[in-house]
C-alpha positions as CSV (number, residue, x, y, z in Angstrom):
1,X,0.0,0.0,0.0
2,X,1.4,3.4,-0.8
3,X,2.2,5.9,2.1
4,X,-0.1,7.1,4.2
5,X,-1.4,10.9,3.1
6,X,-0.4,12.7,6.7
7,X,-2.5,15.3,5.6
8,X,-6.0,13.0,6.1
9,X,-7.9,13.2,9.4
10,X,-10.3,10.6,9.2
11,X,-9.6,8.6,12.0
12,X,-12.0,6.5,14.4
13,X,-14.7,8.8,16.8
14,X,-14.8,6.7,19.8
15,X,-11.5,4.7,21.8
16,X,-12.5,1.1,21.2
17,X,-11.1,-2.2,23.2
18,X,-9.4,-3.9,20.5
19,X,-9.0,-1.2,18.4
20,X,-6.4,-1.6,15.9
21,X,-4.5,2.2,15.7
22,X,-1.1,0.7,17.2
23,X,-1.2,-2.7,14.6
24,X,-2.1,-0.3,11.5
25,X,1.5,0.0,9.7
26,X,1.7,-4.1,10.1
27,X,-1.8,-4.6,9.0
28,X,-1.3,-2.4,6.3
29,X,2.4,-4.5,5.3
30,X,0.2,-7.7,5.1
31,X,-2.6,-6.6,3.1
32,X,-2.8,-7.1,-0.9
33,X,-1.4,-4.0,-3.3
34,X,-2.9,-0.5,-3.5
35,X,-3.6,-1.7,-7.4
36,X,-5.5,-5.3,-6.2
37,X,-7.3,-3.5,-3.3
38,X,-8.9,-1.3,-6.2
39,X,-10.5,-3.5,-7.7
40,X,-12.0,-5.3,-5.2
41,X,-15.1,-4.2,-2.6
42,X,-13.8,-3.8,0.6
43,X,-15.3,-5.5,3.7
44,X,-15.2,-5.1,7.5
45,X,-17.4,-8.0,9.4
46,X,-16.4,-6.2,12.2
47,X,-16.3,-3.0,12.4
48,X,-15.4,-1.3,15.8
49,X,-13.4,1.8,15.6
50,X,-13.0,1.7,12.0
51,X,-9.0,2.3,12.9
52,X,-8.5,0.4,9.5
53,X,-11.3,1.4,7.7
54,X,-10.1,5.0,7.3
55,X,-6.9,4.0,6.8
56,X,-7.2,2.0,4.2
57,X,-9.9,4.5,2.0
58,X,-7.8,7.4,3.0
59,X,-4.8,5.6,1.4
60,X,-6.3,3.6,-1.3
61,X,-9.6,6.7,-2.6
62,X,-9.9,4.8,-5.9
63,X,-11.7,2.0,-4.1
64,X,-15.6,2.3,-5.0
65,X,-17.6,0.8,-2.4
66,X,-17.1,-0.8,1.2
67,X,-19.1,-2.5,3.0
68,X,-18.8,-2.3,6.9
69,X,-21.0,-4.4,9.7
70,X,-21.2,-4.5,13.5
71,X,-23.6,-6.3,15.7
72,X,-23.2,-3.6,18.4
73,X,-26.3,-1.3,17.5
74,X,-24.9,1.8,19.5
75,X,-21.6,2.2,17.4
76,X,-23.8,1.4,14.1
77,X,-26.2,4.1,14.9
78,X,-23.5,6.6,15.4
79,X,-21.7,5.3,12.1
80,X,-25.2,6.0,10.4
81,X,-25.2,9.3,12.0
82,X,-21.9,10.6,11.3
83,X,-22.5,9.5,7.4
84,X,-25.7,11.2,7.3
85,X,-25.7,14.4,10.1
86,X,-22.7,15.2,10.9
87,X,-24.0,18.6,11.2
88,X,-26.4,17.5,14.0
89,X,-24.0,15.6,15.7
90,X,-20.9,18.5,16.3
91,X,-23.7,20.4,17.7
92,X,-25.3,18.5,20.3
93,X,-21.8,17.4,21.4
94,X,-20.7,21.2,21.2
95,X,-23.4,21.8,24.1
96,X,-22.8,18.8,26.1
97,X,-19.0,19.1,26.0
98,X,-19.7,23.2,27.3
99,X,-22.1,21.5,30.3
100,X,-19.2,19.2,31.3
101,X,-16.7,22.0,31.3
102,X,-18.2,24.3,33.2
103,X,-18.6,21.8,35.8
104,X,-16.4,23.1,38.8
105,X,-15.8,19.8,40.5
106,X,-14.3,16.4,39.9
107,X,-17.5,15.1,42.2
108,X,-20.1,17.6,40.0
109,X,-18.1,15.7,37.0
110,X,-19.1,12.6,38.1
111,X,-22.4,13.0,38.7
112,X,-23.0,15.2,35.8
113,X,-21.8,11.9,33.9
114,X,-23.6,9.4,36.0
115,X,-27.0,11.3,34.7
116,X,-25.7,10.7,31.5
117,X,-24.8,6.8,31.8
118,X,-28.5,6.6,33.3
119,X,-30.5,8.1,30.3
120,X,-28.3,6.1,28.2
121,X,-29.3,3.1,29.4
122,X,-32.7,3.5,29.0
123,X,-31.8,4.6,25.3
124,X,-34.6,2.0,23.7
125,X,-37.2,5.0,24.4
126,X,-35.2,7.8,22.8
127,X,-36.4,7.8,19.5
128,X,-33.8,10.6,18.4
129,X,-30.2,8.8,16.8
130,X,-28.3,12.1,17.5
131,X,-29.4,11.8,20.9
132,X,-28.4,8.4,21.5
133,X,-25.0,8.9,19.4
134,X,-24.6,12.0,21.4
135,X,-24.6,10.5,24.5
136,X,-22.4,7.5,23.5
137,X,-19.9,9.3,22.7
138,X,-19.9,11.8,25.8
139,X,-19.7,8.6,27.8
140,X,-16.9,7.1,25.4
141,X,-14.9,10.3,26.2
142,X,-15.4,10.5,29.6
143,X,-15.8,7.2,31.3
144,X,-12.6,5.5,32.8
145,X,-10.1,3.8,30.3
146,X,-12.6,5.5,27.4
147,X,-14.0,1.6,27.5
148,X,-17.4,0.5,26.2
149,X,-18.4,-2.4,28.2
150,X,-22.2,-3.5,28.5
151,X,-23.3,-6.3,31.2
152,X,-26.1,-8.7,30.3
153,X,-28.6,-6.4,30.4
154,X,-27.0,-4.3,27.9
155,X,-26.0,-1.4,30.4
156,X,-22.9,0.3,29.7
157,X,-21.3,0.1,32.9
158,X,-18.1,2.0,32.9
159,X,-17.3,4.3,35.3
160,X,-16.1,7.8,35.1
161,X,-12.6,8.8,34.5
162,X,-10.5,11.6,35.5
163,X,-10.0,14.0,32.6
164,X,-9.6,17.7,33.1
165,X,-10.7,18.6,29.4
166,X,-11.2,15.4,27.3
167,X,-12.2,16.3,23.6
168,X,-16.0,15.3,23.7
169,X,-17.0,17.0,20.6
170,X,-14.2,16.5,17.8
171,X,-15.5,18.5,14.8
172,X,-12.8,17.8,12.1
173,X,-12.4,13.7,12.6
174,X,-16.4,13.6,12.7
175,X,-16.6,15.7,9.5
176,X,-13.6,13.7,7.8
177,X,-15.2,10.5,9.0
178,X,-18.6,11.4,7.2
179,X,-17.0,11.8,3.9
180,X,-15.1,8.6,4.1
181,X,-18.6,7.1,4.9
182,X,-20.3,8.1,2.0
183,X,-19.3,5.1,-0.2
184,X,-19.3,2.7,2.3
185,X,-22.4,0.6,2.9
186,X,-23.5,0.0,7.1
187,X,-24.7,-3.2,8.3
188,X,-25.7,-3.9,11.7
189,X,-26.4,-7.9,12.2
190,X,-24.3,-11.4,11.1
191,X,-21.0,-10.9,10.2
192,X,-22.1,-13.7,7.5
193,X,-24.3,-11.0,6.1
194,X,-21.8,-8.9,4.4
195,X,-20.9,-11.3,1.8
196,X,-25.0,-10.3,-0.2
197,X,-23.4,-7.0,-0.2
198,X,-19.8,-7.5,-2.0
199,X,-20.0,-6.6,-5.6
200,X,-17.6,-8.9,-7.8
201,X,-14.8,-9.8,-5.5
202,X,-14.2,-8.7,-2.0
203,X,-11.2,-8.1,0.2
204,X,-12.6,-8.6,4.2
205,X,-10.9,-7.7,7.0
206,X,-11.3,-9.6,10.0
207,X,-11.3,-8.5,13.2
208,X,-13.5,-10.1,15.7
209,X,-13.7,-10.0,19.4
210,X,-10.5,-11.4,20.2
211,X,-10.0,-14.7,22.2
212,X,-9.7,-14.1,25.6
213,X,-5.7,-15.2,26.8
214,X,-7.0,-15.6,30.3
215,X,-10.4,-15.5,32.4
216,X,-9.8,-12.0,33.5
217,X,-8.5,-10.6,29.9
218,X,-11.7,-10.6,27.8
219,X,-12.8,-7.2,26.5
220,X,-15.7,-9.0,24.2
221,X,-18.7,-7.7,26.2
222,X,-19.1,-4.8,23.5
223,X,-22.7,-6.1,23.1
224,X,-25.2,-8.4,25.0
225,X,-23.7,-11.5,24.4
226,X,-20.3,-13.4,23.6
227,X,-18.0,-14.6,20.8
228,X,-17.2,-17.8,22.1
229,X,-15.0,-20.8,20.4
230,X,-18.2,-21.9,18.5
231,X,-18.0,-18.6,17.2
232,X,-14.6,-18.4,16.1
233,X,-14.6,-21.6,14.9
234,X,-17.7,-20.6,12.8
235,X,-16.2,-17.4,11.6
236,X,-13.2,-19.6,10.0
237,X,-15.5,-21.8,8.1
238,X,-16.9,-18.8,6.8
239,X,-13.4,-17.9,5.4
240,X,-13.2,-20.7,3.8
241,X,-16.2,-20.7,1.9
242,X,-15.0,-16.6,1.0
243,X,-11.5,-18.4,0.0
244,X,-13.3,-20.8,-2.2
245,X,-15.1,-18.3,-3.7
246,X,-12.2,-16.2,-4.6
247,X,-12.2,-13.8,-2.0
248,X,-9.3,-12.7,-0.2
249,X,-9.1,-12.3,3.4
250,X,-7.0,-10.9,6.3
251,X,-8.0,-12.1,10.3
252,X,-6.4,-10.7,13.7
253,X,-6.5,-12.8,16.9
254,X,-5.1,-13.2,20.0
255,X,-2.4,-15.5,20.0
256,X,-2.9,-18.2,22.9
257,X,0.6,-19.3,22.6
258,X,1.4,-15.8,24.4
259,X,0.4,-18.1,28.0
260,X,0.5,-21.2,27.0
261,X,2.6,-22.3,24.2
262,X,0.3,-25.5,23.6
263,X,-2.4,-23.6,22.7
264,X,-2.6,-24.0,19.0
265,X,-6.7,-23.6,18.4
266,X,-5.6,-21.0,15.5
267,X,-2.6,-22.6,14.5
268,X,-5.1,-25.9,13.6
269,X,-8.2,-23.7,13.0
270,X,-6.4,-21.7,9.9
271,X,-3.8,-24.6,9.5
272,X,-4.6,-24.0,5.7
273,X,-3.3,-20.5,5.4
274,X,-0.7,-18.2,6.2
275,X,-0.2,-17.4,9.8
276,X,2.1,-14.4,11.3
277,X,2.7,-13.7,14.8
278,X,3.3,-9.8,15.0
279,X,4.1,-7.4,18.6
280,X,1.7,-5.9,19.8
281,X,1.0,-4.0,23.3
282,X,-1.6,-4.6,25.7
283,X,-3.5,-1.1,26.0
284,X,-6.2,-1.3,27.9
285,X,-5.9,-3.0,31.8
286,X,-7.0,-1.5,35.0
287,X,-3.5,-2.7,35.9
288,X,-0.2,-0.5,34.3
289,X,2.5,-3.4,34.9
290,X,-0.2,-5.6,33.2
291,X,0.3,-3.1,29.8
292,X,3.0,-5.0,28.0
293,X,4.5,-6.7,24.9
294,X,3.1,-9.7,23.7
295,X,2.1,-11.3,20.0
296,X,-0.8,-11.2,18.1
297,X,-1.9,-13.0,14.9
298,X,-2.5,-12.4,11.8
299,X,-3.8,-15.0,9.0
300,X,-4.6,-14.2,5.6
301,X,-5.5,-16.9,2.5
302,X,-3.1,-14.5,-0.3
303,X,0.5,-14.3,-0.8
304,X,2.3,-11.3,0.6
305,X,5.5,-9.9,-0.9
C-alpha cells in the first residue's frame, strides 16, 4: 500500500477495546497492493473503531464501495449518524461538552456523567439517533479507560474517569469521517451477512472479538452476548467458503501461545493458510505493569511480498 497521506484526518470517533491504531503500519504491510485492493469491494465484518477502515480508503480513494457491519447497534447508529448528520452531531456534542466543562468539581463531573450513563441506558425510548449517538460518545470520552463495556442487560457500565478537558465534541475527525462514509455501505447484524453486499470480488478484514488469553482478559462484552470458540470456529469456516469463492481475506486474533505455548486452536483452526505472529501492546488494563508486549496474529489466505 502506498504511504499514508499525513495530511488525512479521518480517524476513528470513539477509543475502542481492541481497536487496531497501534497494529495499523503491520496490517497495512500484510494486506494485498494499493492496485489489487482497487478493484476489489472492501469489507469489515467487524467494524469497531473503524481504525483500519479509514486507513485504508484514506490511502487507497480509488476504491468504489465498502461494506462495513457490527452487531453492536450503538456504534452502528453513530456510524449511520456521522454518514448522514454530521451537522447535527458537532452540535449536540458542542453543548454537552460546554455542560461538562463548566462543571467546577471532579464530584459535579461525576455526577454530571452518571445522569448521563443513566439516560443512556434507558436509550430504547429515545427515539432521536443524535441523541443516542450523542450520548455514546460523551460517555466514550469521559468514562474510565474511554471503554465501552455492557453487562447482560446491555447497560454500559463504565465508570467515570478523570479527565480535566477530554475532547468530547471533535469537529474535524467527525466531519472527515462522514466523507469517508459516504461510499461505504453500514450493516448492523451477522457478520455472514456482508458477503450479499460484496459486488464482484471482495477483500474482508477480520477482526473479531479477540479470544480471551485468560479469564480475567476478555474485552468482548461490546454487546449483550459473547464470541465464544463456536463462534470463532464458525467465523473460520466462513473464510473458507469466501476463500473458495475467490475472496481474499486478512484475520487478527489473539495469539494463545502468548500463555501457553500449547495452545494452538488457531494454529489448527487456519492450518490451511498463512499465519504471522506480530508485537503488539496490551493497551487497555485496570493494571499498568499488566500493559506489556506480547504477539498477536494475523492469517490471511493470499501471498504477501
Amino acid at each position: 500500500m502506498p504511504e499514508k497521506n499525513v495530511t488525512a484526518i479521518a480517524k476513528p470517533f470513539l477509543k475502542w477495546a481492541g481497536g487496531k491504531t497501534q497494529l495499523l503500519d503491520a496490517i497495512e504491510k500484510h494486506m494485498p497492493p494499493t492496485s489489487k485492493l482497487n478493484e476489489l469491494t472492501y469489507v469489515e465484518p467487524f467494524a469497531g473503531s473503524g481504525a483500519v477502515l479509514f486507513r485504508v480508503l484514506q490511502s487507497c480513494p480509488a476504491i468504489k464501495k465498502a461494506v462495513i457491519n457490527d452487531i453492536n447497534t450503538d456504534l452502528v447508529t453513530a456510524y449511520h449518524v456521522i454518514k448522514k448528520e454530521p451537522e447535527k452531531l458537532i452540535r449536540e456534542l458542542g453543548k454537552i461538552q460546554e455542560q461538562y466543562y463548566q462543571l467546577n468539581s471532579e464530584e459535579a463531573k461525576k455526577t454530571f456523567f452518571l445522569e448521563k450513563r443513566e439516560q443512556f441506558n434507558h436509550r430504547e425510548v429515545i427515539k432521536d439517533s443524535i441523541t443516542r449517538s450523542t450520548l455514546l460518545i460523551f460517555l466514550n470520552k469521559t468514562c474510565f479507560n474511554g471503554l465501552y463495556r455492557v453487562n447482560s442487560r446491555n447497560s454500559f457500565n463504565v465508570p467515570h474517569g478523570r479527565y480535566v478537558r477530554p475532547k468530547i465534541c471533535d469537529e474535524t475527525t467527525i466531519k472527515e469521517n462522514s466523507k469517508i462514509l459516504q461510499k461505504v455501505t453500514i450493516l448492523n447484524g451477522d457478520f455472514e451477512e456482508t458477503l450479499t453486499h460484496v459486488e464482484g470480488k471482495g477483500f474482508f478484514y477480520f477482526d473479531p472479538p479477540y479470544r480471551p488469553l485468560n479469564k480475567t482478559s476478555s474485552f468482548t462484552a461490546y454487546a449483550a452476548g459473547t464470541f465464544d470458540d463456536t463462534a470463532q470456529t464458525r467465523l473460520a469456516g466462513f473464510a473458507r467458503k469466501l476463500h473458495k469463492q475467490g475472496h481474499y481475506w486478512l484475520l487478527s486474533n489473539s495469539d494463545p501461545r502468548n500463555i501457553n505455548s500449547e495452545d494452538d486452536f488457531f494454529d489448527r483452526l487456519y492450518e490451511a493458510y498463512s499465519i504471522r505472529r506480530i508485537p503488539a501492546t496490551r493497551m487497555i488494563n485496570s493494571k499498568g505493569d499488566k500493559r506489556g508486549a506480547i504477539n498477536e496474529l494475523l492469517i490471511y489466505n493470499y501471498e504477501v511480498k
